[in-house]
Short mmCIF file of the C-alpha atoms (twelve columns), coordinates in Angstrom:
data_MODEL
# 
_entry.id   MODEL 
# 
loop_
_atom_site.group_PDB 
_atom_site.id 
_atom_site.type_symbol 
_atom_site.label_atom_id 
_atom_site.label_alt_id 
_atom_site.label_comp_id 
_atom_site.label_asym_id 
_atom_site.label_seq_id 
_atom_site.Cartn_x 
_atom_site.Cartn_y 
_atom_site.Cartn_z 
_atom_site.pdbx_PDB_model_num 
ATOM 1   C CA . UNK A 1   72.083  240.418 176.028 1 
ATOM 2   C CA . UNK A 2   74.862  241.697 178.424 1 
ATOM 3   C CA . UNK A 3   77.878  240.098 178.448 1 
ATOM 4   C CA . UNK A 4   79.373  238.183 181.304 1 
ATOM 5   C CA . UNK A 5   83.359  238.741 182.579 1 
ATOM 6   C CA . UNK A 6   85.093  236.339 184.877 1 
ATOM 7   C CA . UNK A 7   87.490  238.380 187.096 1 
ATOM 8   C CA . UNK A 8   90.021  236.380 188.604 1 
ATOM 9   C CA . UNK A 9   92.279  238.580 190.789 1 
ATOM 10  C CA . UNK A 10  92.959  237.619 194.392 1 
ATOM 11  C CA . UNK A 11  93.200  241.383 195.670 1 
ATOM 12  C CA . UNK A 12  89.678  242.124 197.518 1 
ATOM 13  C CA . UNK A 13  89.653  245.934 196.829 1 
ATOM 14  C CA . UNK A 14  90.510  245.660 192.993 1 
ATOM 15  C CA . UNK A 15  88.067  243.141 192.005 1 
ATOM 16  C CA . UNK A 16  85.802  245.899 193.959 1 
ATOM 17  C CA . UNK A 17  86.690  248.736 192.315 1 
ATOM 18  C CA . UNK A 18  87.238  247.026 188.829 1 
ATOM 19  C CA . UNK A 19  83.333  245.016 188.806 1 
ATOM 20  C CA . UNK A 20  81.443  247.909 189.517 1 
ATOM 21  C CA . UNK A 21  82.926  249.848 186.531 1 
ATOM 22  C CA . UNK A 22  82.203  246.949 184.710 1 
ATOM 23  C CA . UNK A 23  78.561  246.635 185.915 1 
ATOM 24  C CA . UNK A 24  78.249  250.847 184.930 1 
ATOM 25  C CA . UNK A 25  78.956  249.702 181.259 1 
ATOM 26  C CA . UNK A 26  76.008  246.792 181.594 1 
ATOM 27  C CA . UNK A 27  78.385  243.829 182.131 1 
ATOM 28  C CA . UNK A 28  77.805  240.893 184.632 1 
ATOM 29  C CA . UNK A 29  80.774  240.302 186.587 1 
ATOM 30  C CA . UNK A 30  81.428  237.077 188.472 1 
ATOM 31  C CA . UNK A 31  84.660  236.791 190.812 1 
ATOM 32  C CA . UNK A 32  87.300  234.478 191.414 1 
ATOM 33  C CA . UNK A 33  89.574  235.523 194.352 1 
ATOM 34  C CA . UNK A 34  92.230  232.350 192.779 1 
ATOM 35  C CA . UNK A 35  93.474  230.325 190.061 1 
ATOM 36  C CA . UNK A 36  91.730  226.837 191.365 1 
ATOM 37  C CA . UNK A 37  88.594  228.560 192.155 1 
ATOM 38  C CA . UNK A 38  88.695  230.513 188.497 1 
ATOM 39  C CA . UNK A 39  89.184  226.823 186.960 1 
ATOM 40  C CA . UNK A 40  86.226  225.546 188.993 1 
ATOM 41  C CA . UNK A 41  83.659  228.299 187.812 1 
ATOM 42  C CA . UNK A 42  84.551  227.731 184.246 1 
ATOM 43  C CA . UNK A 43  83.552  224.446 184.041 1 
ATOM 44  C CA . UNK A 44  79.400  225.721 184.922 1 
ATOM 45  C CA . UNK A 45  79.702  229.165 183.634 1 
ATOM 46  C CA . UNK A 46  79.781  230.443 180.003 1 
ATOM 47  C CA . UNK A 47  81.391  233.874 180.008 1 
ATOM 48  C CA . UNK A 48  82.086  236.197 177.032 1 
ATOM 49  C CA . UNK A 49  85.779  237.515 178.194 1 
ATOM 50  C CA . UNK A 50  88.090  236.508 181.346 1 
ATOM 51  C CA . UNK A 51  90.484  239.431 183.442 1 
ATOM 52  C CA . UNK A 52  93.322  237.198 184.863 1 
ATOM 53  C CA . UNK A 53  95.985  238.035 187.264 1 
ATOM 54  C CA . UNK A 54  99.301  236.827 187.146 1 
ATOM 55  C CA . UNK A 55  100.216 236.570 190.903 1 
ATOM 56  C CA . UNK A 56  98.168  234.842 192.903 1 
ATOM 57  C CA . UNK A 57  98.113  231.880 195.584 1 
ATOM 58  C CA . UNK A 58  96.997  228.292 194.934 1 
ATOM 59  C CA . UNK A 59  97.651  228.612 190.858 1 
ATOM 60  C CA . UNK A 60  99.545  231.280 189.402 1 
ATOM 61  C CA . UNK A 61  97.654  233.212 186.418 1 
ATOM 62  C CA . UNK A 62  100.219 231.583 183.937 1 
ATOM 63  C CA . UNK A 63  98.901  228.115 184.978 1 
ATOM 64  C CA . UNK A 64  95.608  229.601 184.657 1 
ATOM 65  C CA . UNK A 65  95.489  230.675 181.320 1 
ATOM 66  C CA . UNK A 66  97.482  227.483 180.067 1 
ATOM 67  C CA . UNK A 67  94.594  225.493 181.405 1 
ATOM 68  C CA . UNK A 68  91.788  227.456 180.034 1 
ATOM 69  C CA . UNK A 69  93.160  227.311 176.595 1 
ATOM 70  C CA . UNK A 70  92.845  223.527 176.746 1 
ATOM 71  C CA . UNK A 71  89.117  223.915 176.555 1 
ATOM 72  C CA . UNK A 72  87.885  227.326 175.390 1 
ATOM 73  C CA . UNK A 73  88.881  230.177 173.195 1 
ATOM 74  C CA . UNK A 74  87.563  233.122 175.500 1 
ATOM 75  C CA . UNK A 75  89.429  235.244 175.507 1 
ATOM 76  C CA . UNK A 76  91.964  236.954 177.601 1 
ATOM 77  C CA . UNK A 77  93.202  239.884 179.134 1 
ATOM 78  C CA . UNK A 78  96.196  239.410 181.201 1 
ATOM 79  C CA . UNK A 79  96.660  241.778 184.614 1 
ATOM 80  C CA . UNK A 80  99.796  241.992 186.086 1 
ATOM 81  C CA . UNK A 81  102.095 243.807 187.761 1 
ATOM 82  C CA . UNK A 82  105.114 242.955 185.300 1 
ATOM 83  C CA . UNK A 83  106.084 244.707 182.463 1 
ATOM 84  C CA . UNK A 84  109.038 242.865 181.212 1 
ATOM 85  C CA . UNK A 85  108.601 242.269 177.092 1 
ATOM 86  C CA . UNK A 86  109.388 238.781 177.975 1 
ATOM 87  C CA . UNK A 87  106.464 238.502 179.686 1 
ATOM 88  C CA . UNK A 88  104.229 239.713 177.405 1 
ATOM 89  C CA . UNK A 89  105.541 237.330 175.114 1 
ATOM 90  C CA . UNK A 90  104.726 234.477 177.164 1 
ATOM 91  C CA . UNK A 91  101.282 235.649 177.822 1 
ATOM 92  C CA . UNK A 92  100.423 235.820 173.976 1 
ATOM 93  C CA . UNK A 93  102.342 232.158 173.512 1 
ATOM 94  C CA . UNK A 94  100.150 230.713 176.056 1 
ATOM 95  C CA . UNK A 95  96.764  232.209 174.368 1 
ATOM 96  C CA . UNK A 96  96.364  235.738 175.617 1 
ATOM 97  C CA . UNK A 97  94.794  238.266 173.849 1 
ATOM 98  C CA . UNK A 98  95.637  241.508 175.468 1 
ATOM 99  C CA . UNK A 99  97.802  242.626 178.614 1 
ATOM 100 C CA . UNK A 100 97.204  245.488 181.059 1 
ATOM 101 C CA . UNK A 101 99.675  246.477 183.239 1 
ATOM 102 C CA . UNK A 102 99.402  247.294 187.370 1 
ATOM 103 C CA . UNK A 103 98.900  250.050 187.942 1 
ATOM 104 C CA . UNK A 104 95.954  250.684 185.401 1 
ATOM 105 C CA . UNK A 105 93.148  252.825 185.025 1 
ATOM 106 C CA . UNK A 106 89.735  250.806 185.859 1 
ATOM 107 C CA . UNK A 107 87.994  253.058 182.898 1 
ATOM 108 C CA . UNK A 108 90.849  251.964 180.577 1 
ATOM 109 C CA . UNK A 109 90.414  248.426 181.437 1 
ATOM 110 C CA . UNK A 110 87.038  248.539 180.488 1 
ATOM 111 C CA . UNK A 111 87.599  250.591 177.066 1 
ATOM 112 C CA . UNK A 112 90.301  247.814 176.215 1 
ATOM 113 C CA . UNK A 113 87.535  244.511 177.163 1 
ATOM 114 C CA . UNK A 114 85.287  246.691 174.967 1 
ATOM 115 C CA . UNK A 115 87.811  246.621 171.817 1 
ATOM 116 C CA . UNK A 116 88.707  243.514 172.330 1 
ATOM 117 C CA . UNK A 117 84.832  242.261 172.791 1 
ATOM 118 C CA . UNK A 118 84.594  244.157 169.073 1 
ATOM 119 C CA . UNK A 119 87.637  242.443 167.313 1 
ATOM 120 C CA . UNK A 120 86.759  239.196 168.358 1 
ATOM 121 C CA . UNK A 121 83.102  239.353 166.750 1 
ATOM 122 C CA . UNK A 122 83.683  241.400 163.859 1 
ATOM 123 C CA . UNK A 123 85.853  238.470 162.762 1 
ATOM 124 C CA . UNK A 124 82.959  235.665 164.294 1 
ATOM 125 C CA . UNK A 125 80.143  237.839 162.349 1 
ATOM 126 C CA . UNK A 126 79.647  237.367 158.481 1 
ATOM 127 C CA . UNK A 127 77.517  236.527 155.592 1 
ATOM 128 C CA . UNK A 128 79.312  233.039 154.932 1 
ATOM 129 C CA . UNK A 129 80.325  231.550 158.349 1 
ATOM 130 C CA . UNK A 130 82.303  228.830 156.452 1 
ATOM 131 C CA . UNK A 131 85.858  229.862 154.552 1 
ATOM 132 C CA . UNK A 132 87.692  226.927 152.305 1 
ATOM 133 C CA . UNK A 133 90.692  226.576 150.699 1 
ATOM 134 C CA . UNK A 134 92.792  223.501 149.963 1 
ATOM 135 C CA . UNK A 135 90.950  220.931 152.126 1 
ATOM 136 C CA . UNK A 136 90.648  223.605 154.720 1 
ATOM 137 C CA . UNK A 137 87.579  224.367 155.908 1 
ATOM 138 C CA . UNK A 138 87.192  227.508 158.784 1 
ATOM 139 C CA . UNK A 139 83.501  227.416 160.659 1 
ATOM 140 C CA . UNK A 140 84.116  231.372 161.840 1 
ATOM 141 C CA . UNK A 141 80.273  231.163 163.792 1 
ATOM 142 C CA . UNK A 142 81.996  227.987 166.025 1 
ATOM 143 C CA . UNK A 143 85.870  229.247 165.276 1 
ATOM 144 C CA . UNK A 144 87.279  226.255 164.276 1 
ATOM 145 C CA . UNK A 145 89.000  224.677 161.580 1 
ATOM 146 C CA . UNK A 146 89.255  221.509 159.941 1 
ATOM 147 C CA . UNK A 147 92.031  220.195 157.090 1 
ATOM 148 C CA . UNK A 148 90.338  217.186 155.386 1 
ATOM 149 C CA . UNK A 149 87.698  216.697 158.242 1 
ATOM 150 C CA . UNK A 150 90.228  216.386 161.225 1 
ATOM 151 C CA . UNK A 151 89.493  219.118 163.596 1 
ATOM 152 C CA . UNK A 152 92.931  221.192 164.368 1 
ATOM 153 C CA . UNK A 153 93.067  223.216 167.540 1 
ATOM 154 C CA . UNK A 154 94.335  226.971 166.794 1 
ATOM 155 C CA . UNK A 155 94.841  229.378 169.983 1 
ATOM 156 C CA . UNK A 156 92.729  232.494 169.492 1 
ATOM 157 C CA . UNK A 157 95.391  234.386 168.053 1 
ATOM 158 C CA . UNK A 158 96.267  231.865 165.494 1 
ATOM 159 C CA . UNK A 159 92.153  231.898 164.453 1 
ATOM 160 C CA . UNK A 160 92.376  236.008 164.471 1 
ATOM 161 C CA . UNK A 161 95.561  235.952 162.214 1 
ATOM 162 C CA . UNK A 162 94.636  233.114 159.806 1 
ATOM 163 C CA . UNK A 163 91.136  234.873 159.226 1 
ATOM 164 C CA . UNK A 164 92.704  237.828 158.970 1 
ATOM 165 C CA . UNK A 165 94.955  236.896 156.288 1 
ATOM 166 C CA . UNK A 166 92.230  234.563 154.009 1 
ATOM 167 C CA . UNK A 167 90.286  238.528 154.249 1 
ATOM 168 C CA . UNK A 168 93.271  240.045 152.343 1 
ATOM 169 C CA . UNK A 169 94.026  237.214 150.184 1 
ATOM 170 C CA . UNK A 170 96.606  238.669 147.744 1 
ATOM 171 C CA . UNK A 171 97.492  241.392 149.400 1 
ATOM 172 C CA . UNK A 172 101.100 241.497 151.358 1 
ATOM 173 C CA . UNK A 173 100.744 242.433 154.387 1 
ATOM 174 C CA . UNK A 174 103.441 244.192 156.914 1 
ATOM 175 C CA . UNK A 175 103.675 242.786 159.917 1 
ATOM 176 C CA . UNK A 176 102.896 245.920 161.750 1 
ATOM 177 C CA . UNK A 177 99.534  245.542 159.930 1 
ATOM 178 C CA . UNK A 178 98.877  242.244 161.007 1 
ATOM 179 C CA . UNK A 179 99.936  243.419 164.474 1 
ATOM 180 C CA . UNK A 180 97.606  246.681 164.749 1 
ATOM 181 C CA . UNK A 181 94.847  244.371 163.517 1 
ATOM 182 C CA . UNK A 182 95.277  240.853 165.304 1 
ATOM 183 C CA . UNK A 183 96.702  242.191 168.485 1 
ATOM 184 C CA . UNK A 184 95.134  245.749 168.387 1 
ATOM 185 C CA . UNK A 185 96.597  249.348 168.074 1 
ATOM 186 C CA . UNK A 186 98.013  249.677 171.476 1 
ATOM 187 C CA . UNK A 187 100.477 247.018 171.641 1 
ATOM 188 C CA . UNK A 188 103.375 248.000 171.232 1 
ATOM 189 C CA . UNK A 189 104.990 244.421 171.340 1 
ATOM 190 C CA . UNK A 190 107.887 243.117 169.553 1 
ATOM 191 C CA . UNK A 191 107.058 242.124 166.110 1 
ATOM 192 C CA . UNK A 192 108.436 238.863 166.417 1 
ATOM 193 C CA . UNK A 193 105.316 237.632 167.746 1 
ATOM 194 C CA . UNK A 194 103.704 237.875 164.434 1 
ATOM 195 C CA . UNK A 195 106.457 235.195 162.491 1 
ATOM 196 C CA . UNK A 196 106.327 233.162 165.652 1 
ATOM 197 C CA . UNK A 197 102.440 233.107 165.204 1 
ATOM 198 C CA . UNK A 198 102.998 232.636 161.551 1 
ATOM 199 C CA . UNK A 199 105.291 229.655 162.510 1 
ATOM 200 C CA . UNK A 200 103.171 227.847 164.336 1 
ATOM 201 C CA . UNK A 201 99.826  228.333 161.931 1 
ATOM 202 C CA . UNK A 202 102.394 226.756 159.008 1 
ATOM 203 C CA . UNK A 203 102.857 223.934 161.093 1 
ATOM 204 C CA . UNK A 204 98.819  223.164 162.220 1 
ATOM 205 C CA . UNK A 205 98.106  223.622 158.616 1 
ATOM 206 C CA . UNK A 206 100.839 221.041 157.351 1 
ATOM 207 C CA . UNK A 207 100.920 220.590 153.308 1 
ATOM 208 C CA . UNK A 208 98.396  223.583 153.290 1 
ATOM 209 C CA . UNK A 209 100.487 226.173 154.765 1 
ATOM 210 C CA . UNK A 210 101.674 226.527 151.015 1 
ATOM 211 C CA . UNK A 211 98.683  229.577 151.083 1 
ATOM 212 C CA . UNK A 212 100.585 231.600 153.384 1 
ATOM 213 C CA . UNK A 213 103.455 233.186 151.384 1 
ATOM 214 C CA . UNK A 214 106.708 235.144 153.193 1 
ATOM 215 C CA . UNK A 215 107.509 238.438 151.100 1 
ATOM 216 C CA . UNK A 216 111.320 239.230 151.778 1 
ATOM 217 C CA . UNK A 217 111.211 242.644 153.417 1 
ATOM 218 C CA . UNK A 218 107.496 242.980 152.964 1 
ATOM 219 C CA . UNK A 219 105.582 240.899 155.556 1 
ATOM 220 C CA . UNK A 220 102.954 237.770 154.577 1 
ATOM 221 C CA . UNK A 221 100.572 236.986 152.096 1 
ATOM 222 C CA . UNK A 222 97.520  234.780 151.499 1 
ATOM 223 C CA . UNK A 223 97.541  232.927 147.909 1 
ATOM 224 C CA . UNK A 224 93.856  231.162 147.303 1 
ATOM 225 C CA . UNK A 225 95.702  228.748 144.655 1 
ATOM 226 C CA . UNK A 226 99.322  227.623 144.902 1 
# 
């Protein structure tokens, strides 16, 4: 089954250019020339991975992205013409999952939503769909979690990390590992996003963020039984 991209990028001649090397590697692209019209196709279609702009009219790719988290877990590549660390920062705290820069290579762009496309199912994919620990329970086929049957919303990244870390239980992990394998090899973000994502995973997870261990001057580790 191909999969389907929503490109939301309000620049005629780069959604152009960008689709049909998309549609070379086998992908359906649909197109969203704004934020409110991007918002609108969501709610019918049912797309594997969505390109978002930053700049553009009617609802600015910030707004964008804020909204779609609200509903769905696709995920996200941000495109922009900023560069500023800053802003990368803000586009992982609002739910992105990777961030191309303008200008860009459309064959990159492509190689990138194909490594993404892979992280996100190797960590959907499995033998046992269903991780537990504590009164946690982690559906990975459906990507959500519950803590004593109450459904808690994680952002993508959150998911990524936490299943990450249950994989390696009892190993420590550095937080450039965590980065290379949450985030991917090419960012080359500040680390900080890793305790910040950290942070807020202790907090969803309440009396059961006891499981995720700090290791002075070594990174994070998953304990089974504390």
């Amino acid at each position: 089954m191909k999969r389907q991209v929503l490109l939301v990028e309000d620049e005629s001649r780069i959604r152009e250019i960008v689709a049909d090397y998309f549609e070379q590697e086998q992908w359906i692209v649909h197109e969203a020339e704004n934020g409110k019209q991007a918002i609108q196709m969501l709610e019918s279609l049912r797309v594997d991975l969505v390109i978002l702009d930053i700049l553009m009219p009617e609802m600015d790719g910030w707004t964008v992205c804020k909204e779609i988290r609200t509903t769905s877990d696709v995920p996200i590549i941000i495109l922009t013409a900023k560069s500023e660390e800053d802003d990368k920062m803000q586009g992982f705290e609002l739910g992105a999952d990777d961030y191309v820069t303008k200008p860009f290579s459309p064959r990159v762009l492509v190689a990138r939503a194909n490594s993404l496309m892979k992280r996100v199912e190797g960590t959907v994919r499995g033998t046992d769909h269903l991780l537990r620990f504590g009164q946690v329970v982690i559906n990975r086929h459906a990507r959500r979690m519950k803590i004593r049957g109450e459904e808690i919303d994680l952002a993508p990244k959150e998911y990524e990390l936490l299943v990450y870390l249950i994989k390696n239980a009892g190993i420590v992990l550095s937080r450039e590992t965590i980065m290379d394998h949450v985030w991917g090899f090419d960012y080359f973000g500040d680390l900080r996003v890793v305790d910040t994502h950290i942070k807020k995973l202790r907090s969803k997870l309440g009396s059961e963020a006891r499981h995720i261990r700090t290791v002075i001057k070594a990174g994070y580790t998953f304990e089974e039984e504390r």
